[in-house]
C-alpha positions in Angstrom: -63.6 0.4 -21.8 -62.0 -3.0 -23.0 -60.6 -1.7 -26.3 -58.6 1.3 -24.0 -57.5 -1.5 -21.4 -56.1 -3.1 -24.9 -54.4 -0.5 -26.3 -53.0 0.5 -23.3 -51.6 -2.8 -22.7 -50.1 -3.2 -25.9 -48.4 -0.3 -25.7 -47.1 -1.5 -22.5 -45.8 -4.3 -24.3 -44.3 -2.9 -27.4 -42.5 -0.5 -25.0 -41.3 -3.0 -23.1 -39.6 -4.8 -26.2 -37.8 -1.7 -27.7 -36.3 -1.2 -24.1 -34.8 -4.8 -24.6 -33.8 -4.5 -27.6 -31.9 -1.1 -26.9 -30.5 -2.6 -23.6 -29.4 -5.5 -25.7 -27.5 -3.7 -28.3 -26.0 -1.1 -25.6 -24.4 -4.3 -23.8 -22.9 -5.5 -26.8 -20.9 -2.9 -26.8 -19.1 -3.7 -23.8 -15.7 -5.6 -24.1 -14.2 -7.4 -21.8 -10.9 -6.1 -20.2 -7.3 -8.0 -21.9 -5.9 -9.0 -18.3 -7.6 -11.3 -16.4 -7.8 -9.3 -13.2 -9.8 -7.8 -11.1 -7.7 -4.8 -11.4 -8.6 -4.2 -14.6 -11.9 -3.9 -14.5 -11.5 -0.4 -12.2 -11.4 1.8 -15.2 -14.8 0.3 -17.0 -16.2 1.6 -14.1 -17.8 4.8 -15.9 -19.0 3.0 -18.3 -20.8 -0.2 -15.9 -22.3 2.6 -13.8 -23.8 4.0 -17.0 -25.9 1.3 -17.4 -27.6 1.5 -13.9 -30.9 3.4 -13.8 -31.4 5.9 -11.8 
């Protein structure tokens, strides 16, 4: 029973990490907009919303 609880739990956990690491690498992507208005964030918007789950 403790070597399933184990497993289970590391598996959590390596999960868990490749889920950061592919969040991390999607948000690199993103670049900021060249004016510094609000404005021009309005057409990023498809791509912000992307990144909200579900």
């Amino acid at each position: 029973m403790r070597e399933e609880k184990t497993t289970a739990d590391r598996l959590a956990a390596f999960s868990d990490a490749v889920f950061a690491v592919i969040v991390t690498v999607m948000v690199l992507e993103l670049t900021a907009p060249d004016q510094p208005a609000f404005s021009a964030l309005w057409p990023l918007w498809p791509t912000a919303i992307s990144y909200a789950p579900p």
